[in-house]
N, C-alpha and C positions, 0 to 999 in steps of 0.2 A: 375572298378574304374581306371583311369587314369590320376588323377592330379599329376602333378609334383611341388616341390619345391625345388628351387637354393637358399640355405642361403650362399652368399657369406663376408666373414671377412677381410676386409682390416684392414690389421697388424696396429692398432696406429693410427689412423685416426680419433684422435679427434677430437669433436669442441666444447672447451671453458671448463673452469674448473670445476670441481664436486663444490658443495656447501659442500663439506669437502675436500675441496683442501688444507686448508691450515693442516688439520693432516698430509697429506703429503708431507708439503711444498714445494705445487707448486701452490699457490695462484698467477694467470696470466695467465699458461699453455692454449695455444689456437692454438693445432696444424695445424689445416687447415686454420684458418684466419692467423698464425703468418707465416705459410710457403707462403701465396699466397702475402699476405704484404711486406714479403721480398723479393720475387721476383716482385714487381712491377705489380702484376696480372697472374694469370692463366687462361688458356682453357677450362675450361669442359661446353660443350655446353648441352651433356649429362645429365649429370647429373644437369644443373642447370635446365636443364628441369624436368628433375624428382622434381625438387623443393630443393635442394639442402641448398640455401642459404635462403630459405622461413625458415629453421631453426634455424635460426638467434635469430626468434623473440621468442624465447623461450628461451633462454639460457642468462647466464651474459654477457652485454656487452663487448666487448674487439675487436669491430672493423669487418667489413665488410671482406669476403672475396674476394678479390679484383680480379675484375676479370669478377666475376658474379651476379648474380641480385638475390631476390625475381621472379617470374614467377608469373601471375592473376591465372593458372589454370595449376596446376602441375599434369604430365602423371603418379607419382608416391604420392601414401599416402606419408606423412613426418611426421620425430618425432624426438626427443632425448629418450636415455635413461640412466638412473642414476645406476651406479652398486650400489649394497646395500653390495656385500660381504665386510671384509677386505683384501686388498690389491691392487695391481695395476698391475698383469703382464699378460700372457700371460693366464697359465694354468685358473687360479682366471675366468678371461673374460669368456674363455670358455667354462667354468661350470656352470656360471648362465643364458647364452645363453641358455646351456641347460639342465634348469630347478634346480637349485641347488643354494645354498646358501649358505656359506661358513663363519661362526662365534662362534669361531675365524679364523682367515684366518692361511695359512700357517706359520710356523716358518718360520722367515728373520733373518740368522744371522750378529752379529753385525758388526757393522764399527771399526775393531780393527785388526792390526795383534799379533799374527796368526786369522785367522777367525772362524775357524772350532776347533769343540771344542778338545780338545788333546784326549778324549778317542776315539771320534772318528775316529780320523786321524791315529791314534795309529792301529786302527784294519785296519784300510784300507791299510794301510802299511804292516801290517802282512801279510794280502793276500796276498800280490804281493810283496813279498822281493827283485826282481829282478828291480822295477823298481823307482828311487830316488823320492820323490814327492818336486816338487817347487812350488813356490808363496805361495799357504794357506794367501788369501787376498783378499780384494774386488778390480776389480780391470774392465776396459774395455777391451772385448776380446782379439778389435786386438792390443792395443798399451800394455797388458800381453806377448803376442806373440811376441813383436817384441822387449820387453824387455826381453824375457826367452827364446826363441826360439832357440838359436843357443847352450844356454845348454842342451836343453831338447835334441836336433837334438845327441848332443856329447855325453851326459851321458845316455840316451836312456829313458830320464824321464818322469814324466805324469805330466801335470803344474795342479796345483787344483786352483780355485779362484769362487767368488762368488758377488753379485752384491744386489742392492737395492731389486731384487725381492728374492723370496724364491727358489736358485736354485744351486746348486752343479757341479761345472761347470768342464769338465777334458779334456786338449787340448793335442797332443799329434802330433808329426811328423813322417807323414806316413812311413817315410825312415827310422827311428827308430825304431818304432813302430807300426804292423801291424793292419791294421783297425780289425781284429776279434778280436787283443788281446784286444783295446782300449775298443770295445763293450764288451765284458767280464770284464773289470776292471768298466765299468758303473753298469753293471750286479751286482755286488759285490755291489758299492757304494750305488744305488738303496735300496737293502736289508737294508743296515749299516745305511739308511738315512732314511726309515719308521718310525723307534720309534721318530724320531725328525719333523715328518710331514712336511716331505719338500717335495715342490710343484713339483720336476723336477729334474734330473740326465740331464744332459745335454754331450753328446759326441763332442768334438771341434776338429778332425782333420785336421793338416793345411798342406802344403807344401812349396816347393820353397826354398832359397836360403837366409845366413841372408844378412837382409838391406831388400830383399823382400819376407818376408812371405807372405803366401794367407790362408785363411779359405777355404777348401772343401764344396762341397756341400753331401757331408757323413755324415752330422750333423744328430744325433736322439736324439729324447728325449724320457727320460725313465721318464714318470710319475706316482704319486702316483696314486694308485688306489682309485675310487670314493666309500665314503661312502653309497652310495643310487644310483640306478636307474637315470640314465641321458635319455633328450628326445629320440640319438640312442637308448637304450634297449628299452624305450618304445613304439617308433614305431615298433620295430622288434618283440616287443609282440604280437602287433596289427594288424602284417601283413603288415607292409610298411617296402621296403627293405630301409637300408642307404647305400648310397656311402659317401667316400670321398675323397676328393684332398687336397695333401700339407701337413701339419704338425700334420691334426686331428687326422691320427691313432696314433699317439705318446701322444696326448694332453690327448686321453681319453683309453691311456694302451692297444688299439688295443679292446674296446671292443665295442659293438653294433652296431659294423660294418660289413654291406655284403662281400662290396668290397670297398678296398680303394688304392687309389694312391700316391704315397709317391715324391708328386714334392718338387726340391730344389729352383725353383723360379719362380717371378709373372708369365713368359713368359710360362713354363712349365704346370703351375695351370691353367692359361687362355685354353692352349690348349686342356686339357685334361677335363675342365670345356663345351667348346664347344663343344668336341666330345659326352659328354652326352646331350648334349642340343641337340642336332642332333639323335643320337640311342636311349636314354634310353625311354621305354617307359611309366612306371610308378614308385614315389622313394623319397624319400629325398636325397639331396644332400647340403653336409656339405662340404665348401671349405676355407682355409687359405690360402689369399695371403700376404705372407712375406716380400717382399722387401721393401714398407715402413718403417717399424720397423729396419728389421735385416742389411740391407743395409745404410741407411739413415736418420732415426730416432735417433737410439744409435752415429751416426757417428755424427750427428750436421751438416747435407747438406741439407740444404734449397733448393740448385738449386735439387741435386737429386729426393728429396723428389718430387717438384713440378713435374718435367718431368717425374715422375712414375705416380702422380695424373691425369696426362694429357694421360699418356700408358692406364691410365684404361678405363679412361671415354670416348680413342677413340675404346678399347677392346668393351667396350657398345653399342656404337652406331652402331658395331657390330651385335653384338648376342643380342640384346634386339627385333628386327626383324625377328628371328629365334625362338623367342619362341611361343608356339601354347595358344588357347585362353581361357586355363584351366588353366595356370600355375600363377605361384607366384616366383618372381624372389624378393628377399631380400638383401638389403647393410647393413653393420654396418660394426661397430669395436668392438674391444676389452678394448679396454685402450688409453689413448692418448699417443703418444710421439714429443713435440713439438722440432724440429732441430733448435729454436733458443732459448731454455731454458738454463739455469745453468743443468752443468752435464752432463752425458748421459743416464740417466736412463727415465724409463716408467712415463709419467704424468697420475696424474688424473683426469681424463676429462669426461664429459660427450660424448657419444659417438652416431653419427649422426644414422638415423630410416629412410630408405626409401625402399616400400614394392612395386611394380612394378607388376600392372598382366592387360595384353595387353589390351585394346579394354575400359579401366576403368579410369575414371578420378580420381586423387587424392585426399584425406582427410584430414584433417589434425590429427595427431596421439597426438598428445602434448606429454607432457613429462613423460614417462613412469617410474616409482619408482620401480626399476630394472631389469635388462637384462631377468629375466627369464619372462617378459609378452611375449618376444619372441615365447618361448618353447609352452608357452599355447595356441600364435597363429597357429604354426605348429600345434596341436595337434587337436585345431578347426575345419583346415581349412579342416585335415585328416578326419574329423569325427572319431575323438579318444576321447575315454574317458581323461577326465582333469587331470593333472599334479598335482603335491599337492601344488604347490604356482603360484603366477601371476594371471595376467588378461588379457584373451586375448583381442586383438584390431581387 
């Protein structure tokens, strides 16, 4: 047996709001139509060939992606799919991709300072008496940094803050702060943060000078461990190795993985994405590209945003010619994040379905009633016994 499958994640790449958008009040959120609107249209020849905007016609109205068309005969099956867990970030997405379902969702704490709760923060501090903790607040990475940064740089401190999703976030200046001790102080928080089921420990080393901090691409995420078997273990059960690229080995605590690749961005994930399209010869492969989201998305840059959408879909037209006539190359996302929303936090969106395998005309998918009929395609396409939830397509 020698099929391969490319589940590729573009970070935030919604299109158009969940039908419970407004529990999380982002009734509107339409990240792909509202980025391509605002720039006056986008490129992706690519992908509207895949049929891109053909999934339009499934979702609530909120405007055409402009730019691109419907296609009579899409190269790629098309779909949306509706997350069922609770919440909207990153880890959440990736779990019901594969195969999990999360209700209740993570603890989110609240919008109040201090944010973390005082026993908490209490014991985190014990640990580490050497080093001051600032913020303890909800707050956006880089404008936390470039209000704390030049303290943390002088009193050699770890900034804590936290955000709409479920996530424990600790930034800390390389020059003060050596990236092994930052990853040991995550190591501590991790532990301190299980009983409260939070989704992600998050490590944020920055650099640079104040007026100009930078985020590192040193970022790791320590996440909680899965209560049940995700699709990695159960390929690895069944004899299909996983790779990944990008952010997966952190998303899913390093487990049900052969081999994985720890890229810090899309340009990275693409290359090391294509080098397996090239050598690997049989495998799943689970990849996260980030820079929508982490770049763009949280930042509120339409322009950025767009000219990453336009990086990807010309990465495609790429290596979609590269692949052999067994495979199964997959797009989605995770979550929406639209850059011309209120905020900077993750929307909730229904999130685009298009399933790509050479030499095959496209289907229509319709709308799938949650992320995990993903997992049970993978598991189909494997000839693996089924998953315990979804339907595959």
């Amino acid at each position: 047996m020698t099929k391969r499958i490319f589940l590729i994640v573009m970070d935030s790449v919604g299109i158009g709001q969940a039908p419970d958008a407004s529990d999380y009040h982002d009734q509107g959120a339409a990240t792909l139509q509202h980025t391509a609107q605002a720039m006056g249209g986008v490129a992706l020849p690519h992908m509207e060939q895949m049929g891109l905007a053909n999934i339009l016609s499934l979702v609530a109205d909120q405007g055409p992606i402009t730019g691109i068309n419907p296609v009579e005969t899409p190269t790629a099956s098309w779909g949306a799919m509706r997350e069922r867990s609770e919440g909207k970030d990153t880890i959440t997405g990736h779990w019901e991709i594969a195969g999990l379902l999360l209700q209740p969702g993570f603890h989110v704490f609240p919008k109040q300072t201090p944010a973390f709760p005082t026993e908490l923060t209490a014991a985190f501090a014990a640990a580490l008496p050497s080093y001051p903790l600032l913020g303890n607040c909800h707050a956006s990475g880089t404008q936390i940094i470039a209000k704390l940064g030049e303290q943390a740089l002088t009193e050699k401190g770890l900034i804590i803050y936290t955000s709409a999703d479920s996530v424990f976030q600790i930034a800390a200046h390389t020059d003060a702060i050596p990236l092994k001790k930052l990853y040991e102080a995550c190591e501590i928080a991790r532990e301190l943060c299980d009983p409260y089921r939070v989704g992600r420990v998050i490590a944020r080393p920055f650099t640079g000078k104040p007026g100009a901090f930078e985020r590192t691409q040193e970022r790791i995420d320590y996440a909680y461990e899965t209560e049940e078997p995700t699709l990695l273990q159960h390929c690895q059960q069944h004899g299909v190795p996983v790779y990944s690229v990008g952010k997966i080995e952190d998303i899913f605590a390093h487990r049900g993985i052969d081999q994985g690749w720890h890229t810090g961005d899309n340009a990275a994930s693409m290359q090391q994405t294509e080098k397996l399209i090239q050598d690997l010869d049989h495998g799943f492969v689970f990849a996260n590209f980030i820079d929508f989201d982490m770049k763009y998305g949280h930042r509120r840059d339409p322009a950025g945003y767009a000219n990453c959408l336009e990086e990807m879909d010309q990465w495609l037209g790429k290596i979609l010619p590269q692949l052999r006539e067994d495979d199964t190359l997959i797009l989605t996302a995770d979550h929406g994040n639209d850059p011309i929303f209120s905020g900077n936090d993750h929307t909730r969106e229904h999130v685009p379905l298009l399933l790509y395998q050479p030499g095959t005309d496209g289907k229509p998918l319709g709308i799938r009633e949650g992320f995990f009929d993903l997992a049970q395609a993978v598991c189909q396409r494997f000839n693996l016994p089924p998953m315990k939830r979804g339907q595959a397509f």
